[in-house]
BAVEX-517791 format. One record per residue (C-alpha): chain; x, y, z; residue number from 1. Coordinates in nm, 4 decimals, decimal comma, always signed. Example, Ala and Ser with C-alpha at 12.3 -4.5 7.8 and 13.67 -1.06 7.14 Angstrom:
BAVEX-517791
<atom kette="A" px="+1,2300" py="-0,4500" pz="+0,7800" nr="1"/>
<atom kette="A" px="+1,3670" py="-0,1060" pz="+0,7140" nr="2"/>
//
This chain:
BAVEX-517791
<atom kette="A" px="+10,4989" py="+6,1316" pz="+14,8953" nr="1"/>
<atom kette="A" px="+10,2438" py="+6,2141" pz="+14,6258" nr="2"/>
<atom kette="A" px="+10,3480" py="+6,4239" pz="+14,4700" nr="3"/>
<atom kette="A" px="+10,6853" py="+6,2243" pz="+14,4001" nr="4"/>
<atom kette="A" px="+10,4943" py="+5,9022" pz="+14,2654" nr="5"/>
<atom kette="A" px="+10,2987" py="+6,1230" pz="+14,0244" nr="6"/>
<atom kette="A" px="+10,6197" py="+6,2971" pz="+13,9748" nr="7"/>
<atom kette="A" px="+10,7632" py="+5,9836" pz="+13,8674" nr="8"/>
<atom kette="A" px="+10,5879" py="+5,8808" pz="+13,5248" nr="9"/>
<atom kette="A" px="+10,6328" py="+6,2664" pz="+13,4300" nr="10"/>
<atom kette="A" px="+11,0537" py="+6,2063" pz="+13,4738" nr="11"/>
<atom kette="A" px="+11,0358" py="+5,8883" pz="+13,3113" nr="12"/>
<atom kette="A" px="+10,9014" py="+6,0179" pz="+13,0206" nr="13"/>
<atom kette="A" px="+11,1279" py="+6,3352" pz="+13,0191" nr="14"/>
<atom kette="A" px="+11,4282" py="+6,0428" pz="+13,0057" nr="15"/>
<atom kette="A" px="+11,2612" py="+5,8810" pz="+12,7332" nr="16"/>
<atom kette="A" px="+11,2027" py="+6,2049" pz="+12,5281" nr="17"/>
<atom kette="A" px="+11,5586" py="+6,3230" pz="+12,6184" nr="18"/>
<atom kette="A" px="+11,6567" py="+5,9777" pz="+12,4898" nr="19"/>
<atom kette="A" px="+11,4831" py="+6,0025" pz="+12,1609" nr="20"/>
<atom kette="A" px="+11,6172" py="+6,3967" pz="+12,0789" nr="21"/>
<atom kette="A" px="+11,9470" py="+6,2880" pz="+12,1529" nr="22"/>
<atom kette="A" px="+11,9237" py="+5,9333" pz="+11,9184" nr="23"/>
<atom kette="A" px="+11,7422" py="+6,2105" pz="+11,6089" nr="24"/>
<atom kette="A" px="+12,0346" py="+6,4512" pz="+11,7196" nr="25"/>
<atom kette="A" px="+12,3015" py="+6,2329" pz="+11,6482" nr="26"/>
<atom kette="A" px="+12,1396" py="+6,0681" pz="+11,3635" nr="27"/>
<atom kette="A" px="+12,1107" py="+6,4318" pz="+11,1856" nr="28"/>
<atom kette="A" px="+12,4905" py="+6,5626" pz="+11,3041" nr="29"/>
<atom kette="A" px="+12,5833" py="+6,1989" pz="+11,1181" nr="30"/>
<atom kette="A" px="+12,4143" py="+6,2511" pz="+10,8119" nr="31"/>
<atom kette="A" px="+12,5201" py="+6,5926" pz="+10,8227" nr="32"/>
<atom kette="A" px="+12,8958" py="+6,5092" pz="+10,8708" nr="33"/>
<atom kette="A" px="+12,8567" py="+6,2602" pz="+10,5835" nr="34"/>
<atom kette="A" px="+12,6858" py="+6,4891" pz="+10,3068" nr="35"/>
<atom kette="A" px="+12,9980" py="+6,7808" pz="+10,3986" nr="36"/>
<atom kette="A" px="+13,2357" py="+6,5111" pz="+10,3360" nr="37"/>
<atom kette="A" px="+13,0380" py="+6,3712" pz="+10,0395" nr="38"/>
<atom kette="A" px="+13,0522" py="+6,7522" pz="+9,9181" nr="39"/>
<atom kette="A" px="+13,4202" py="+6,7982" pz="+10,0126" nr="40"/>
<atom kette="A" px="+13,5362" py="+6,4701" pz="+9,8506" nr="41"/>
<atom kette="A" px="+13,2910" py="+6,4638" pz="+9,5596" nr="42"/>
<atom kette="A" px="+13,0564" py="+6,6574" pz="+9,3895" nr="43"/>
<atom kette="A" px="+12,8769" py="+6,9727" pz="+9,5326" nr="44"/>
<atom kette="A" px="+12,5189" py="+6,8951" pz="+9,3895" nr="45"/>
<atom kette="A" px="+12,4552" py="+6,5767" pz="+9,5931" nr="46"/>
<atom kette="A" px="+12,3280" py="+6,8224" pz="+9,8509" nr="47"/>
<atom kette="A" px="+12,2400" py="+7,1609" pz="+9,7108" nr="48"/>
<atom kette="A" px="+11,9836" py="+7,2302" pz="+9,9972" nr="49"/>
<atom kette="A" px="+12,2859" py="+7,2527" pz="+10,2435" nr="50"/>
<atom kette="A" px="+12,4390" py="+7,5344" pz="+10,0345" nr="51"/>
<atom kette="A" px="+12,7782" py="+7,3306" pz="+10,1646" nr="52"/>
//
């Protein structure tokens, strides 16, 4: 039973590292949605670093 409470800390802060990549990951496949339909609907040079 040791090893599973020192175990434990370690998974929680896998969850909490999984939690943050996945709140950055959506945040960036947002902002990336957004600046293709910003280029789509608009103007091309708002986001010339996408190459969109």
């Amino acid at each position: 039973m040791e090893s599973y409470t020192q175990a434990t800390p370690a998974v929680s802060v896998v969850g909490i590292v999984y939690t943050i990549v996945g709140i950055s990951f959506s945040l960036v496949v947002s902002i990336g949605v957004s600046g293709v339909v910003t280029n789509k609907s608009r103007r091309s040079d708002c986001f010339p670093s996408y190459g969109l």
